[in-house]
TIBA-670170 format. One record per residue (C-alpha): residue number from 1; residue in three letters; x, y, z. Coordinates in Angstrom, 3 decimals, m for minus. Layout:
+-----+---------+----------+----------+----------+
| num | residuo |     east |    north |       up |
+-----+---------+----------+----------+----------+
| NUM |     Ala |        X |        Y |        Z |
...
+-----+---------+----------+----------+----------+
//
This chain:
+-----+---------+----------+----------+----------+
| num | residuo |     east |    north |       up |
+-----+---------+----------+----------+----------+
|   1 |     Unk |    0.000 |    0.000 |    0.000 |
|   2 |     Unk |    2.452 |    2.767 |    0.962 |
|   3 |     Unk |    4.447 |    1.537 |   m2.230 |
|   4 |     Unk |    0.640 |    2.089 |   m4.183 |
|   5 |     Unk |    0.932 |    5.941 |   m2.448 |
|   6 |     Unk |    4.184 |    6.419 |   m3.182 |
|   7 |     Unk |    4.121 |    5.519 |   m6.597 |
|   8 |     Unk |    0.656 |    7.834 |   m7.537 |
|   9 |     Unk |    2.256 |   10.722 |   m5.737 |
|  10 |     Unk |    4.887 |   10.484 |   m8.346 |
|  11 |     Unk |    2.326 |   10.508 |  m10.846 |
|  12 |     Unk |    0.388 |   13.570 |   m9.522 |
|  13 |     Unk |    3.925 |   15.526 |   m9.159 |
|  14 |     Unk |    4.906 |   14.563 |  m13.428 |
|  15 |     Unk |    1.122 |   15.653 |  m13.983 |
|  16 |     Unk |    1.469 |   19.053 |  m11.961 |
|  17 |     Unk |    4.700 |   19.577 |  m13.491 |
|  18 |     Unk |    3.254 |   19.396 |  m16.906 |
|  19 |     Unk |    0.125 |   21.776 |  m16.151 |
|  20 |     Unk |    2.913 |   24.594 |  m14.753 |
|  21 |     Unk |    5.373 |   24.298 |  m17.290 |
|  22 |     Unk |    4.482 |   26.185 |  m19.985 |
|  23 |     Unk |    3.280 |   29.366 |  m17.580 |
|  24 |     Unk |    7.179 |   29.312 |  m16.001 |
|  25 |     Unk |    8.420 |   29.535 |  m19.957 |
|  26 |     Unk |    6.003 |   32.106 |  m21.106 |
|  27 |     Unk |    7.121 |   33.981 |  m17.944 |
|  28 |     Unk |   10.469 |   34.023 |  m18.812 |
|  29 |     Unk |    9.711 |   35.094 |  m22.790 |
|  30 |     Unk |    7.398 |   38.372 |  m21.950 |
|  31 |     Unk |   10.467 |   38.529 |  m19.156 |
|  32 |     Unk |    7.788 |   40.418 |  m16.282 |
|  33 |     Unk |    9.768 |   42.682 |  m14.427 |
|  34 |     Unk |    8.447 |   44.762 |  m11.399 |
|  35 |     Unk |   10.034 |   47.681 |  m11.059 |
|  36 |     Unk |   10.001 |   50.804 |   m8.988 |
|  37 |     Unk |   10.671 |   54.489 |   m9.720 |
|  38 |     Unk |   11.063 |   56.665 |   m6.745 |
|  39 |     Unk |   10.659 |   59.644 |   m9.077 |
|  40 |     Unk |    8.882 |   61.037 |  m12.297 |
|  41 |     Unk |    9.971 |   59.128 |  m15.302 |
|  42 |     Unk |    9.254 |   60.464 |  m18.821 |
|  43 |     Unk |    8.122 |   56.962 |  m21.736 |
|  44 |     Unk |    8.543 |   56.708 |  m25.149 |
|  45 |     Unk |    6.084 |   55.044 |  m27.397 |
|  46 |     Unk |    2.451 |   55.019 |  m27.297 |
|  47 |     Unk |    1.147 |   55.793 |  m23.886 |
|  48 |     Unk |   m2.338 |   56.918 |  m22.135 |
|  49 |     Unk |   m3.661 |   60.225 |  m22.790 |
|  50 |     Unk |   m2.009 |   61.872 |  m19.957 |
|  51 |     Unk |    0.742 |   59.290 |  m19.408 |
|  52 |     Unk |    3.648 |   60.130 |  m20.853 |
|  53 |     Unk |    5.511 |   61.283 |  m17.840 |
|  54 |     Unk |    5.036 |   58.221 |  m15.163 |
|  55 |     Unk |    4.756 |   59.358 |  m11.708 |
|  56 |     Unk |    6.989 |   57.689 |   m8.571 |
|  57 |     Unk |    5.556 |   54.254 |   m8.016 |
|  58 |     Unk |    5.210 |   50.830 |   m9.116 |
|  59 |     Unk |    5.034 |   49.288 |  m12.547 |
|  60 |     Unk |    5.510 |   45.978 |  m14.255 |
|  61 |     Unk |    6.830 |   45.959 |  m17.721 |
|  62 |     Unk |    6.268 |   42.890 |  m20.379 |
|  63 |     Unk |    7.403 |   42.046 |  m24.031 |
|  64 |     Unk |    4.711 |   41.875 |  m26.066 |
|  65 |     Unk |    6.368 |   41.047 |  m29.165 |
|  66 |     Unk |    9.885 |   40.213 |  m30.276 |
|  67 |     Unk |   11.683 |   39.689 |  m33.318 |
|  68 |     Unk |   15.015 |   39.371 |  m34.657 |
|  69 |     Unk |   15.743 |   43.193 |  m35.093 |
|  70 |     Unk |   13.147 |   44.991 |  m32.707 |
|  71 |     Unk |   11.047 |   44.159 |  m29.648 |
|  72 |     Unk |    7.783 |   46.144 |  m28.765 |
|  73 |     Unk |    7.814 |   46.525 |  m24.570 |
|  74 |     Unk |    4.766 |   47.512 |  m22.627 |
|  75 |     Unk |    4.863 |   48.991 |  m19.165 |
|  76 |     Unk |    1.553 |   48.239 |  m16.909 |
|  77 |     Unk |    0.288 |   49.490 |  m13.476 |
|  78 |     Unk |    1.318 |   47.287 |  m10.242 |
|  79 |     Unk |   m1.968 |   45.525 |  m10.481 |
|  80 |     Unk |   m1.732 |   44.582 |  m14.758 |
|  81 |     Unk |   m4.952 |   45.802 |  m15.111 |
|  82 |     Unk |   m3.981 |   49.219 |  m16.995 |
|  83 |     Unk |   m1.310 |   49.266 |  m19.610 |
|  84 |     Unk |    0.301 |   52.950 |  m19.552 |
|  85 |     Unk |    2.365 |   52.499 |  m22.738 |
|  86 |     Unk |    3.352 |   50.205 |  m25.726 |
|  87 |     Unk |    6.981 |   50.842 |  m26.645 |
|  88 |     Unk |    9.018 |   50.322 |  m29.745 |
|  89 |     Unk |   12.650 |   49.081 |  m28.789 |
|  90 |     Unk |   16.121 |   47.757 |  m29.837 |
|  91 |     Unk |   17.497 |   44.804 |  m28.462 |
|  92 |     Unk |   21.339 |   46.307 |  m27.713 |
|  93 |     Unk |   24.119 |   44.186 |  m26.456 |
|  94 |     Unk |   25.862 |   44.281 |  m23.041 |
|  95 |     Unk |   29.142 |   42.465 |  m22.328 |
|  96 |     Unk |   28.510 |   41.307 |  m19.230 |
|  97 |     Unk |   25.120 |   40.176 |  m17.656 |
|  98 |     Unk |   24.480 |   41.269 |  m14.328 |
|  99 |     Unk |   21.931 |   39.044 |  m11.826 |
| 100 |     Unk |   19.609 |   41.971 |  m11.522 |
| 101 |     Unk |   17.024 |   43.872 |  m13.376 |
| 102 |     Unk |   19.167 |   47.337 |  m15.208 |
| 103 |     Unk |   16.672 |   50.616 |  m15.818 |
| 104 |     Unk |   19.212 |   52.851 |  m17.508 |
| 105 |     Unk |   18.082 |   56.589 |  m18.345 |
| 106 |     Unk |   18.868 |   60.123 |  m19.330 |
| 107 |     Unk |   19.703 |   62.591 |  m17.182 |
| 108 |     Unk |   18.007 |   65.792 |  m17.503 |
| 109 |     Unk |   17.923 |   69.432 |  m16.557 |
| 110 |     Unk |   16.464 |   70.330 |  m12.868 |
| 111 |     Unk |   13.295 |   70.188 |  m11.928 |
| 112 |     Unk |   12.910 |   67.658 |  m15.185 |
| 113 |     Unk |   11.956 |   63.783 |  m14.927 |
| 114 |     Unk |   14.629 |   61.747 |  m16.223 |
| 115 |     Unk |   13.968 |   59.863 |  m19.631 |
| 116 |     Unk |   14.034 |   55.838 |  m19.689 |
| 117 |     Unk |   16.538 |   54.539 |  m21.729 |
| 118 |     Unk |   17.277 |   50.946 |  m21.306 |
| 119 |     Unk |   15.683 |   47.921 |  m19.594 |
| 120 |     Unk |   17.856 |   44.996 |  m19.233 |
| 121 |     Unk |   16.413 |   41.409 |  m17.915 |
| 122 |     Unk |   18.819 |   39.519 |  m15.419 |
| 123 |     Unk |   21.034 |   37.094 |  m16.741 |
| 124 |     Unk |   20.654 |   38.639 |  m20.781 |
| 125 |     Unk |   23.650 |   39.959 |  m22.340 |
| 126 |     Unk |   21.247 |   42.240 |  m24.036 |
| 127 |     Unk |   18.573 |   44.456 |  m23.242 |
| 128 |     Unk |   15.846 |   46.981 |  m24.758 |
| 129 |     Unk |   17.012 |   50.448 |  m26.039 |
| 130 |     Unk |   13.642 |   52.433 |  m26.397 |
| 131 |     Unk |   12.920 |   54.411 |  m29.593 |
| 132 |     Unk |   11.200 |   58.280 |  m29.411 |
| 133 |     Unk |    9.733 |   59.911 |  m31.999 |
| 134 |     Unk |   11.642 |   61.982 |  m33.736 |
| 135 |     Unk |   11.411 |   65.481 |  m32.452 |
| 136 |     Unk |   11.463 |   63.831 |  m28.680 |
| 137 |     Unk |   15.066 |   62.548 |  m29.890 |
| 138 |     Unk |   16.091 |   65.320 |  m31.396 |
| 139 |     Unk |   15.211 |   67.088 |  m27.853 |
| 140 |     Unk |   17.030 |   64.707 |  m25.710 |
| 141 |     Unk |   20.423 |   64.266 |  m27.625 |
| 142 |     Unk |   20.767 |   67.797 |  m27.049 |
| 143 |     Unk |   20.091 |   68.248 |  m23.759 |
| 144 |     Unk |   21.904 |   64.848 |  m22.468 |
| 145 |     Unk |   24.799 |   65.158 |  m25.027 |
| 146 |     Unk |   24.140 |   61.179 |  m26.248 |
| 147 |     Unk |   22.823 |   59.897 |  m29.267 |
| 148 |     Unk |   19.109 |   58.515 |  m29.080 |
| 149 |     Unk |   17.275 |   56.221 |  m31.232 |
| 150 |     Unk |   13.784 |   57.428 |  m33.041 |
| 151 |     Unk |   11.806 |   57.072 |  m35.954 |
| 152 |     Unk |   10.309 |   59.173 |  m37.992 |
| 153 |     Unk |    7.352 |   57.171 |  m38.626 |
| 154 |     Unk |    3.771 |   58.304 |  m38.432 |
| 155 |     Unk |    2.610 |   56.604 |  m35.320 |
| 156 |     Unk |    0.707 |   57.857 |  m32.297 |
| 157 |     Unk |    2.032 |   59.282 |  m29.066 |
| 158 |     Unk |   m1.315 |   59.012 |  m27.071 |
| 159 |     Unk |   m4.504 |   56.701 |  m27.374 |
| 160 |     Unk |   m7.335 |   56.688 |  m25.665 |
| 161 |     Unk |   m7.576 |   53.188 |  m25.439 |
| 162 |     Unk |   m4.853 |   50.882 |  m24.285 |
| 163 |     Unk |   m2.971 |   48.534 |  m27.178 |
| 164 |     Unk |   m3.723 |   45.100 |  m25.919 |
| 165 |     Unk |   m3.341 |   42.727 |  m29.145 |
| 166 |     Unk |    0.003 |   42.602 |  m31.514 |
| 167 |     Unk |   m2.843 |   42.584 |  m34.065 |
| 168 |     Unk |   m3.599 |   46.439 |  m33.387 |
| 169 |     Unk |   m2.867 |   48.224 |  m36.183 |
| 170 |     Unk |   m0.324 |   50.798 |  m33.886 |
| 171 |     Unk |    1.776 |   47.340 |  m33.643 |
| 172 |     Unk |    1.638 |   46.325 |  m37.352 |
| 173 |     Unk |    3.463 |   50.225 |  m37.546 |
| 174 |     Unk |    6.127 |   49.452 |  m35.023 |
| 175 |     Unk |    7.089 |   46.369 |  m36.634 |
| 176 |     Unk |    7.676 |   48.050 |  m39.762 |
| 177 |     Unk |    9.109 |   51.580 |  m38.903 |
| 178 |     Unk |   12.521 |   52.679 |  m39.571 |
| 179 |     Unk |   14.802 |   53.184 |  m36.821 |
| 180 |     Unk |   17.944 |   55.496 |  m36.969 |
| 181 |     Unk |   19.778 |   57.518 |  m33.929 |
| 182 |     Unk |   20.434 |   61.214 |  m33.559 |
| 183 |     Unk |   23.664 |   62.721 |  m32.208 |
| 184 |     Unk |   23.751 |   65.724 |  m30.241 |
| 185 |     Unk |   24.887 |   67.842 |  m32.804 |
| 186 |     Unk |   21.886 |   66.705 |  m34.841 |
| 187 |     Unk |   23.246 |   64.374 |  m37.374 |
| 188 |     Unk |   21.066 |   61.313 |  m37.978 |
| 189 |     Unk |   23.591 |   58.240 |  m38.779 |
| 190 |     Unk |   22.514 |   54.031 |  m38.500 |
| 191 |     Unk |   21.271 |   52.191 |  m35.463 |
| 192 |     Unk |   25.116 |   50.643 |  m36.003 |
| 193 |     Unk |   26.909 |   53.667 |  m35.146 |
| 194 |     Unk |   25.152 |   53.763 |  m31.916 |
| 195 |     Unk |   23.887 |   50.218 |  m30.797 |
| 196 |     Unk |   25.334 |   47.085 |  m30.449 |
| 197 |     Unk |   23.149 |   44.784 |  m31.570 |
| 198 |     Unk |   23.278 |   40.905 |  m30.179 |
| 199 |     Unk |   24.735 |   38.323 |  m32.055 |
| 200 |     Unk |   22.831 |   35.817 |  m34.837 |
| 201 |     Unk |   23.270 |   32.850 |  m32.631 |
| 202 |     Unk |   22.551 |   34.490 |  m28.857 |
| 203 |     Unk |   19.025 |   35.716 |  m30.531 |
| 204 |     Unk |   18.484 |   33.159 |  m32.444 |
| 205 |     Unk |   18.860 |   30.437 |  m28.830 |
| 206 |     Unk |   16.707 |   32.988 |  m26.874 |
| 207 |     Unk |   13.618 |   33.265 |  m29.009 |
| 208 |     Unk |   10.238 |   32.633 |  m28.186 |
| 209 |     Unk |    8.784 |   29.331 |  m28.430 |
| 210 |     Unk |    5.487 |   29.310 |  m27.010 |
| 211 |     Unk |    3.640 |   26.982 |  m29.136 |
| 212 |     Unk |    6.470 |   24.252 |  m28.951 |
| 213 |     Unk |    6.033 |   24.314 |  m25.164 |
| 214 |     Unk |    2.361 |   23.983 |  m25.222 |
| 215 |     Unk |    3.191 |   20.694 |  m27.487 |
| 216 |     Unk |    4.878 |   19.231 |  m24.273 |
| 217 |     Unk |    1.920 |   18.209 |  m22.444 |
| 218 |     Unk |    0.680 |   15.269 |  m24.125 |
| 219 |     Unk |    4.283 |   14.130 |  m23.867 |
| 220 |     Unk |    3.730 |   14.866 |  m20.126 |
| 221 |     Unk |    0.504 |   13.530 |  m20.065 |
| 222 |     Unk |    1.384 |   10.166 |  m21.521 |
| 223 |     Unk |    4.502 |    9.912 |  m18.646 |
| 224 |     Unk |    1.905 |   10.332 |  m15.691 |
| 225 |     Unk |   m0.530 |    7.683 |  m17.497 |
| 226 |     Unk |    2.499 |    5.428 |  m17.415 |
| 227 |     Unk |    3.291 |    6.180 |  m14.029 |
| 228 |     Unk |   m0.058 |    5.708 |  m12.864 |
| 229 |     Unk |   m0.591 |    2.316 |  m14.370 |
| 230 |     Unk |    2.871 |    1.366 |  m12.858 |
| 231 |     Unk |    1.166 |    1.703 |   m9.747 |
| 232 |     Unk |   m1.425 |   m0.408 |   m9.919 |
| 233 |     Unk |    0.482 |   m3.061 |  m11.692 |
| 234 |     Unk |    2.595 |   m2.768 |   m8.171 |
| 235 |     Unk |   m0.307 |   m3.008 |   m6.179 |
| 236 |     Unk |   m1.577 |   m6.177 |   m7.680 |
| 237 |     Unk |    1.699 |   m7.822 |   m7.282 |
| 238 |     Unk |    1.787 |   m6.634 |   m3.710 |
| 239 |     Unk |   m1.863 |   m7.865 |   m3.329 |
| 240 |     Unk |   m1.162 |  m11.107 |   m4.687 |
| 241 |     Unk |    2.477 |  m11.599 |   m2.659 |
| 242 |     Unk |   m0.406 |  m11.347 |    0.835 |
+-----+---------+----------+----------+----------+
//
């Protein structure tokens, strides 16, 4: 009997194991990271009517989508029940990972709210560069004496309504905009001048696979059948051996 329990908790565990699996990998592709600004930070992208400064608090920022070249990032309130902004950015290479979540940003005048940059994920040797539109970027390699990435594009700076599908329309436009950087002195030159992007084979091994994952389960499935007909092929023999 206890070899009967023993045996069918095994089973439950593969079963359990199976259900949780794929949530733990989607996790780690939309890479949710909750993170806390003690002051005013000003957003790229598409954001809230009203929302493109973010005030000191709490927020939890996703991928949405990700491709080779170009991810889109949205930043949500504490709860994830209000996305503040959909963001168009550039993965950019780092040498060396750190074990902690990196907000980089630009520094601004006094009395201004700094400007996100960068968002790198623990553990990544590369991270997201955000893009502004044009005239933002223009504005902020001046006044920060860096270059900053923007396109031109004819997208929106605020909706009314949040972007919740990579179907939306705004999306389709991210995906397809051109991206180039501005210096400070105003010259617009290649993403390459100014970001390192990853290389082939690190984006190629960290790409999404969310469908393959889901295909796991019936693998799993099967395993925990097994397992659980193991156990009462044990029991009868145990039965029989009384």
């Amino acid at each position: 009997m206890k070899l009967f329990k023993a045996a069918t908790t095994i089973c439950c565990t593969a079963l359990i194991g199976a259900a949780l699996a794929p949530s733990a990998k989607a996790d780690d592709w939309n890479r949710k990271t909750v993170i806390a600004f003690s002051g005013p930070v000003e957003i790229p992208g598409v954001h809230l009517a009203g929302w493109g400064v973010l005030p000191a608090g709490t927020y939890v920022f996703k991928i949405l989508d990700s491709q080779s070249d170009r991810h889109i990032v949205q930043i949500f309130n504490q709860d994830e029940t209000t996305i503040y902004a959909t963001i168009l950015a550039i993965p950019n290479y780092r040498l060396k990972a750190t074990d902690k979540t990196v907000m980089t940003f630009r520094e601004r005048p006094a009395g201004a709210p700094e400007a996100l940059r960068a968002w790198f994920y623990p553990g990544r040797n590369w991270g997201e560069e955000f893009v502004y539109p044009k005239a933002k970027a223009m504005e902020l390699a001046k006044t920060t004496n860096t270059p900053v990435l923007f396109t031109a594009a004819e997208i929106p700076v605020e909706v009314t309504e949040p972007i919740k599908s990579v179907d939306e329309p705004v999306v389709a436009a991210m995906k397809q905009a051109p991206i180039m950087a501005v210096k400070p002195t105003g010259e617009e030159v290649q993403l390459a001048e100014v970001v390192t992007l990853p290389p082939v084979e690190t984006e190629v091994a960290m790409a999404p696979a969310l469908p393959a994952t889901t295909g796991t389960l019936p693998l799993m499935f099967l395993f925990g059948l097994l397992a659980l007909g193991a156990a009462f092929a044990v029991r009868g023999v145990a039965h029989r051996l009384q």
